[in-house]
Backbone as numpy.savetxt, mean C-alpha at the origin, in Angstrom:
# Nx Ny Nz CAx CAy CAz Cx Cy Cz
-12.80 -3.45 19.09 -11.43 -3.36 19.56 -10.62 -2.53 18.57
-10.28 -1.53 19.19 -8.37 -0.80 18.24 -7.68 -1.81 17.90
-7.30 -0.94 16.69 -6.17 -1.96 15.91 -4.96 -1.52 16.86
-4.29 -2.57 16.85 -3.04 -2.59 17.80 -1.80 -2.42 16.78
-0.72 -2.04 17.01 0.51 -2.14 15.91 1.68 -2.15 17.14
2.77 -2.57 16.37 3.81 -2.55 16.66 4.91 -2.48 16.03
5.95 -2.08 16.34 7.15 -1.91 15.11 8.35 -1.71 15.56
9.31 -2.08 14.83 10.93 -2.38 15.40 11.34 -1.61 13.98
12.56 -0.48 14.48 13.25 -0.39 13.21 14.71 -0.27 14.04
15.88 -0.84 13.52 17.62 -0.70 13.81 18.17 0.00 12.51
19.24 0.99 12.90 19.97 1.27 12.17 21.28 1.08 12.35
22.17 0.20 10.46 23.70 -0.19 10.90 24.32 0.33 9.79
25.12 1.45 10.58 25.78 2.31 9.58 25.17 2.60 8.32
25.01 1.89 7.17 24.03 2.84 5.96 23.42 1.62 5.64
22.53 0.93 6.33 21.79 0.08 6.84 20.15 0.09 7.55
19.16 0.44 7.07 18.75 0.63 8.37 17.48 -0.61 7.52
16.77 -1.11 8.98 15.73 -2.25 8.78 14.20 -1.54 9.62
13.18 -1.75 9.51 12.09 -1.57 10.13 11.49 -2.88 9.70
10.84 -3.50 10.90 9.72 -4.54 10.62 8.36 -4.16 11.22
6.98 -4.67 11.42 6.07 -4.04 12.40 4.84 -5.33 11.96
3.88 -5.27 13.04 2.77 -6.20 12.87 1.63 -5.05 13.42
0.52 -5.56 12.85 -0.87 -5.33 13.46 -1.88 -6.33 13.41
-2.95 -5.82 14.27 -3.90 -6.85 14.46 -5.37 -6.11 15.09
-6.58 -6.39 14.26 -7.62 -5.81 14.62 -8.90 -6.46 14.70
-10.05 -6.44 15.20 -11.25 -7.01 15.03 -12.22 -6.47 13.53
-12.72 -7.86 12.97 -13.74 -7.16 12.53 -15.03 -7.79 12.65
-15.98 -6.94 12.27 -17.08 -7.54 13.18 -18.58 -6.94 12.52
-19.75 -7.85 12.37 -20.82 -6.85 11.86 -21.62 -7.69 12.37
-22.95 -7.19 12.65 -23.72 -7.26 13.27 -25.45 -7.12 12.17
-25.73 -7.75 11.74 -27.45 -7.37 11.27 -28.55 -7.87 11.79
-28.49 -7.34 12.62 -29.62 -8.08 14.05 -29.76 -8.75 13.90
-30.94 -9.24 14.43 -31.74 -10.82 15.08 -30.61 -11.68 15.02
-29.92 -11.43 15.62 -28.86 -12.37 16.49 -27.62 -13.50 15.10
-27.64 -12.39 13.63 -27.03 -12.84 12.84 -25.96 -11.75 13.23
-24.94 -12.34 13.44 -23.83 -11.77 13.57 -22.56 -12.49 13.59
-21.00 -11.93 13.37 -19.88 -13.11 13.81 -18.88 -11.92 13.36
-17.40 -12.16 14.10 -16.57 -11.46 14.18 -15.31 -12.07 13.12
-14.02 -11.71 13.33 -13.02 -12.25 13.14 -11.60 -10.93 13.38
-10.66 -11.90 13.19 -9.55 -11.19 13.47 -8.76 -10.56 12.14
-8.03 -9.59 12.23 -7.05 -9.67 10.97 -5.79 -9.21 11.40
-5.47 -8.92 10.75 -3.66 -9.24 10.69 -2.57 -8.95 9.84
-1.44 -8.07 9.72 -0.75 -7.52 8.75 0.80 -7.42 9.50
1.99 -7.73 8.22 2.91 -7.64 8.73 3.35 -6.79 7.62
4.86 -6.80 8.09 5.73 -5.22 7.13 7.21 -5.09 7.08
7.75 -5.83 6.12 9.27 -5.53 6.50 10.09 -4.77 5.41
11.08 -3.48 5.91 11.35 -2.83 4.80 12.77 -2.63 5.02
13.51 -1.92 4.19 15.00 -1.98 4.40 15.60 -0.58 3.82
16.43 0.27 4.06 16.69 1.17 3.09 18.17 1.10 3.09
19.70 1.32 2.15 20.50 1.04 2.02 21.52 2.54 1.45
21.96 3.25 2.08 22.44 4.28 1.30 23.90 3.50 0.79
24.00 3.35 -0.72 25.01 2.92 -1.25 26.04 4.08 -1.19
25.61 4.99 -1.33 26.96 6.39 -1.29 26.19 7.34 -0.18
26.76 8.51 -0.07 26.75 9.71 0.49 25.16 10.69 -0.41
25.13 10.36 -1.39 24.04 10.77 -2.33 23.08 9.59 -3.05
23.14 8.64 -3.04 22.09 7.51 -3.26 21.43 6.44 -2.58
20.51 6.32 -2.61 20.10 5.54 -1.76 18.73 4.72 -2.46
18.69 3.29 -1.21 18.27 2.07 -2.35 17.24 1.64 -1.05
15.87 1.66 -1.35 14.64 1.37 -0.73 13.62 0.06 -1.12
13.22 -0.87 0.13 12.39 -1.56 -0.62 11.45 -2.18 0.49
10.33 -2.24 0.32 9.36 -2.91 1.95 8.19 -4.01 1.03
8.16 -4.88 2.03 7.10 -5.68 1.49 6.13 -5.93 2.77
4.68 -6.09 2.37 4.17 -6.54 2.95 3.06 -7.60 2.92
1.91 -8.23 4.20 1.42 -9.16 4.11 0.31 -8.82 4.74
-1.16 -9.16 4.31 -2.66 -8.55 5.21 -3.03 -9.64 5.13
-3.99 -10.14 6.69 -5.30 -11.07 5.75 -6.21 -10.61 7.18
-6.87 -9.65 6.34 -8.44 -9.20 7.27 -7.92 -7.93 7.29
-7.06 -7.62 7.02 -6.52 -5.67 7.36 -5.85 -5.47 6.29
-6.52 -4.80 4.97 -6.20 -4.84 3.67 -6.51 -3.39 3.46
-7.43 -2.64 4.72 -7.20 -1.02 4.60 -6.16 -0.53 5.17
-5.10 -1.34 5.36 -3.91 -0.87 5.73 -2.83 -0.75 4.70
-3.01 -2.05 3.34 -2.16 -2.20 2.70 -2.48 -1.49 1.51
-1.92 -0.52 1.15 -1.45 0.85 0.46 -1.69 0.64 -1.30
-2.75 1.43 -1.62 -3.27 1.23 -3.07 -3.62 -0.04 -3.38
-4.28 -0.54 -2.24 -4.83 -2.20 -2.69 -6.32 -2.09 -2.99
-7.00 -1.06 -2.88 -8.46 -1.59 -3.41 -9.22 -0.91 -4.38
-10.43 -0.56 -5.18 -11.02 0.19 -6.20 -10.66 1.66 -6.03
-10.06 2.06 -6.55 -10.10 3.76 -6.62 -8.75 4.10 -5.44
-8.13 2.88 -5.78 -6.70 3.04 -5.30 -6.56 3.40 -3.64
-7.64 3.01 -2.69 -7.54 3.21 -1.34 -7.63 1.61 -0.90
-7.60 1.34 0.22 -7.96 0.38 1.04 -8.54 -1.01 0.12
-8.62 -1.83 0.04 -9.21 -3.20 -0.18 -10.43 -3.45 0.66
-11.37 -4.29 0.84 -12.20 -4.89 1.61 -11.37 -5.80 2.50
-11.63 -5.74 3.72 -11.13 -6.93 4.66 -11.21 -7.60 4.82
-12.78 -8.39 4.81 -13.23 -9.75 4.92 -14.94 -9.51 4.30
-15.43 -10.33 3.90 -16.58 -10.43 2.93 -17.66 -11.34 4.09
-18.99 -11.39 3.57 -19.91 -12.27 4.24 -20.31 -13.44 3.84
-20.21 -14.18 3.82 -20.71 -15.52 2.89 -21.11 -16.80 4.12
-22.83 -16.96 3.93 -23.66 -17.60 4.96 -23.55 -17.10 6.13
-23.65 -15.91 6.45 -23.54 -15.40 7.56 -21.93 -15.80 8.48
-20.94 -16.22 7.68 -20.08 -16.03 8.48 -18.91 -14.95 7.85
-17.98 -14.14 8.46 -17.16 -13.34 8.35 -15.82 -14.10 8.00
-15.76 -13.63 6.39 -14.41 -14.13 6.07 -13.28 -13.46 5.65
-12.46 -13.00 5.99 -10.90 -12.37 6.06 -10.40 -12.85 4.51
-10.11 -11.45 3.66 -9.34 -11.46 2.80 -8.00 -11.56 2.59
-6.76 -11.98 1.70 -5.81 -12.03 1.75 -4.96 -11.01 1.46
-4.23 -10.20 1.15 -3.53 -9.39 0.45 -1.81 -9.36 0.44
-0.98 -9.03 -0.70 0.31 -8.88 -0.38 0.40 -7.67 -1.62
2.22 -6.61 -1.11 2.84 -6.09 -1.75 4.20 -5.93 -1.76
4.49 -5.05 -2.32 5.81 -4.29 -2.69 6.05 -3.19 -2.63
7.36 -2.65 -2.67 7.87 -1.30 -3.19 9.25 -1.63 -3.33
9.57 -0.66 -4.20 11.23 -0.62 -4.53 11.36 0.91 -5.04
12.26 0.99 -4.80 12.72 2.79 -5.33 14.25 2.95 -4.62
14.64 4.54 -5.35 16.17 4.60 -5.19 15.81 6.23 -5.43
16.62 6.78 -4.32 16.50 8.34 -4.44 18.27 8.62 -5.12
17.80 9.85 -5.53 19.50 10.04 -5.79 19.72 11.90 -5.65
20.72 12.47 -5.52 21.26 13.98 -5.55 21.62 13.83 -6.40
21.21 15.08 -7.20 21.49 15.91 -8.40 21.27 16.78 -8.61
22.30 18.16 -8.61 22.35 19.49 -8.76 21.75 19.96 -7.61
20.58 20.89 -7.68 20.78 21.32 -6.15 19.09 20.24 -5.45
18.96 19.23 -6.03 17.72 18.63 -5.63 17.90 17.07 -5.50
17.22 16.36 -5.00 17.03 14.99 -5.57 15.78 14.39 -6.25
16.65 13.35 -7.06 15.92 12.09 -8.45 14.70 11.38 -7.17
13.80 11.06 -7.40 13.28 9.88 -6.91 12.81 8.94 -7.95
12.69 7.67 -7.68 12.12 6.85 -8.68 11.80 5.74 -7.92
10.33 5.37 -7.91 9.45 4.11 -7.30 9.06 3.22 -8.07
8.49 1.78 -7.76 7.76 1.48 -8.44 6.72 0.71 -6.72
5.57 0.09 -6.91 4.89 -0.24 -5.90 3.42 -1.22 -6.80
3.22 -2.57 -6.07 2.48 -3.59 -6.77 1.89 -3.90 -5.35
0.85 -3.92 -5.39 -0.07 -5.19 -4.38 -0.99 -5.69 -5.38
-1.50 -7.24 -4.28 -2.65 -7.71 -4.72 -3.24 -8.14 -3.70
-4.76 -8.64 -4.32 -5.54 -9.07 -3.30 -6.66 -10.30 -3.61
-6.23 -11.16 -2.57 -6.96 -12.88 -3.30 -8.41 -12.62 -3.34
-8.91 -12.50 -4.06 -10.62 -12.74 -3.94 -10.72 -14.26 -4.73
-10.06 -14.98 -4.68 -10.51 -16.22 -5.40 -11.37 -16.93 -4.48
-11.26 -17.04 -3.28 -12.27 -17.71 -1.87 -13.82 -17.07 -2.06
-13.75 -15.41 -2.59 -14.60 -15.03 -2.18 -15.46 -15.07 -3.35
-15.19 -15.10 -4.75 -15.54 -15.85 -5.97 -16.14 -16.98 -5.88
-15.63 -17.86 -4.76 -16.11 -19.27 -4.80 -17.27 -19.61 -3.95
-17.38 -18.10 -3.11 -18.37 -18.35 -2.01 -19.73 -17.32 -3.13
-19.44 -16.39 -2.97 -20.72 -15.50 -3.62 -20.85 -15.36 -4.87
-19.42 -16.23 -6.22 -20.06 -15.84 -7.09 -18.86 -15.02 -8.10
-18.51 -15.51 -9.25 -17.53 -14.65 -9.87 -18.16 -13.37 -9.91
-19.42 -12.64 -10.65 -19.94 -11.57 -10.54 -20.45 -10.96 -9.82
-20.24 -11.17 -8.46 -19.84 -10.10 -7.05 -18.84 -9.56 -6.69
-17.58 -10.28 -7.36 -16.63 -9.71 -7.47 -15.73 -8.89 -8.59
-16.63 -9.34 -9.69 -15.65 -8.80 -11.05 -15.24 -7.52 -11.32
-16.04 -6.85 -10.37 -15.51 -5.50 -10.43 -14.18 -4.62 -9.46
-13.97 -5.64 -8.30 -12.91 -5.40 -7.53 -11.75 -5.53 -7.63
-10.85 -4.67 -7.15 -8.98 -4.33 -8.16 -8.25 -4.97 -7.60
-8.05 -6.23 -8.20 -7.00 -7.33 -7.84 -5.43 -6.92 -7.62
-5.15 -6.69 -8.85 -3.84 -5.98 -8.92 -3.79 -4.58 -9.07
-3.16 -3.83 -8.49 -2.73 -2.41 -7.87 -1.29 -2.09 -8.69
-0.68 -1.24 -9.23 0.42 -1.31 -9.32 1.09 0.17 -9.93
1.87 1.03 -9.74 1.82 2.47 -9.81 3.31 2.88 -10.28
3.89 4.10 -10.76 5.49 3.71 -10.89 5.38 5.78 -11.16
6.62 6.01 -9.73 6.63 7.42 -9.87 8.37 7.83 -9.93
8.38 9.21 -10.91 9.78 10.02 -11.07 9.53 10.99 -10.61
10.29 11.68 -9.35 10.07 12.87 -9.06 11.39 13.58 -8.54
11.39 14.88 -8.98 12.25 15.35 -8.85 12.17 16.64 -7.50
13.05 16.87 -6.04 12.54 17.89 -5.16 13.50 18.70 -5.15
13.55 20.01 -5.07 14.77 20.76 -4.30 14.28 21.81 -3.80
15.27 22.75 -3.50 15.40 23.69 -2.09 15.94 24.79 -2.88
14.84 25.99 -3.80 15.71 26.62 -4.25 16.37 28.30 -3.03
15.31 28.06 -2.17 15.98 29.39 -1.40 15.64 28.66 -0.05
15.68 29.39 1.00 15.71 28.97 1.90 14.14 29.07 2.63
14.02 27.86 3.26 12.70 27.49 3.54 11.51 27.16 2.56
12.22 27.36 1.93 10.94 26.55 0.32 11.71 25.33 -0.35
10.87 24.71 -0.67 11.05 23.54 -1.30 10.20 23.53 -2.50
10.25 23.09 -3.61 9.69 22.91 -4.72 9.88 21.25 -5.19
8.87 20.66 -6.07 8.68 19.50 -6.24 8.00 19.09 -7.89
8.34 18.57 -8.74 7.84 17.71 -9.40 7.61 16.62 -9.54
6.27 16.15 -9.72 6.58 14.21 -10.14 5.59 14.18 -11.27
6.04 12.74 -12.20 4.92 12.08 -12.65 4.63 10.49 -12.31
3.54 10.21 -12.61 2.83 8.95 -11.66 2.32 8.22 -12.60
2.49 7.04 -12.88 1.60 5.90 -13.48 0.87 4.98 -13.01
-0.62 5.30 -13.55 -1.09 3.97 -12.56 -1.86 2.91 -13.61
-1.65 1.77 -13.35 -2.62 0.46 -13.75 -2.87 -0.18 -12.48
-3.87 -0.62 -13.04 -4.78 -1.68 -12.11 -5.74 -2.69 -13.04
-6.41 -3.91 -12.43 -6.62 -5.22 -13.11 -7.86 -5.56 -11.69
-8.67 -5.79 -12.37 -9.56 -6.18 -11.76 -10.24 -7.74 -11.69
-10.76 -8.27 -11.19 -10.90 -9.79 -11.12 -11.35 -10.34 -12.45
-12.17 -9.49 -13.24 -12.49 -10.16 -14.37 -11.73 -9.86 -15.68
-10.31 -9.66 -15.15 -9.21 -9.48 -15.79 -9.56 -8.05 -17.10
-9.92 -6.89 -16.72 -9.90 -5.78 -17.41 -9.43 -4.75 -16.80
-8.45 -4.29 -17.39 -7.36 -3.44 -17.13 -7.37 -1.54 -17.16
-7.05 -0.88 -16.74 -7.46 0.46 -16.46 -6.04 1.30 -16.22
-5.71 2.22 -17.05 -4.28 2.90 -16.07 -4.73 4.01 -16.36
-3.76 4.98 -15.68 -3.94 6.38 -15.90 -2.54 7.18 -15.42
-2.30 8.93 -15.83 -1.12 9.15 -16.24 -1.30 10.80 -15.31
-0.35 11.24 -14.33 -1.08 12.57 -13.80 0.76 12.44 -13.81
0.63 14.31 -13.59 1.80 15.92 -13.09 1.46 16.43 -11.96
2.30 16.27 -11.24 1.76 17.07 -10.22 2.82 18.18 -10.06
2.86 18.73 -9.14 3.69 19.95 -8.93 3.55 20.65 -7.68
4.14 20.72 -6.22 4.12 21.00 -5.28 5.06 22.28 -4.37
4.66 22.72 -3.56 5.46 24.05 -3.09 5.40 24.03 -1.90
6.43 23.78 -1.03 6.22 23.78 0.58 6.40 25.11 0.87
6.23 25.72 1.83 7.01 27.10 2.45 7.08 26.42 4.36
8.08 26.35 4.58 8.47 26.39 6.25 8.26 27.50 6.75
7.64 28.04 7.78 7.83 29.10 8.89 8.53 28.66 9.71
């Protein structure tokens, strides 16, 4: 089965809300009639707030359990999480939650951005079923923090800087970050 989604966003005056759900199968199969499915499930609510004419104040949280490749820098190597694990042949649905917060701002002929963004993801069930060292290597905590600066110096180009921090924490509590520049150039036709 397709993952299904749905989503509501209103806007009130310098206000605006988005919420949304999904829901998908998962399912594996290793023949001779060992097999079993399950469902998963993710919600999403975010808000953005322009305090002035030039700033503005952002923040979304969300909630997975079985659809954790949805929830954003939650798993090893900063993609997707695992969804649900196998333990005695039955299919079990992982947990996950996050964050974000950030605030853009105008300045001179560009704008400030500044993020920060945290998920995690429970493997304590799945520790208890297969084993602390099946899991000790999987990235519990996720957590990243970016400054970037964009503007428009002529027309139809855009130019961009950021820098990005990342840590992450893995179940057997050992820690890893890392530090990148990037630098970007749109051109519009």
């Amino acid at each position: 089965m397709p993952a299904a989604t749905a989503r509501y966003e209103k806007g009130y005056d310098r206000l605006t809300i988005s919420v949304a759900a999904l829901i998908q199968q998962l399912a594996y199969d290793a023949g001779d009639g060992v097999d079993d499915s399950a469902f998963g499930y993710g919600t999403f609510a975010a808000a953005r707030y322009d305090v002035t004419e030039n700033f503005r104040f952002q923040g979304a949280l969300s909630y997975t359990d079985g659809a954790n490749g949805y929830l954003y820098r939650s798993g090893n190597g900063g993609f997707g999480a695992a969804d649900a694990y196998i333990a005695d042949g039955d299919l079990k649905t992982l947990p996950g939650y996050g964050g974000t917060i950030g605030f853009g701002m105008d300045v001179g002929p560009g704008t400030v951005n500044v993020s920060y963004g945290w998920v995690k993801v429970d493997w304590n069930d799945a520790a208890d079923d297969l084993g602390e060292a099946a899991v000790a290597s999987r990235h519990e905590v996720n957590d990243n923090a970016f400054v970037n600066y964009q503007w428009q110096p002529i027309e139809n180009v855009v130019l961009g800087v950021e820098y990005g921090y990342f840590h992450s924490r893995n179940y057997a509590e050992q820690n890893a970050d890392a530090n990148r520049v990037l630098f970007a150039a749109q051109y519009d036709f």
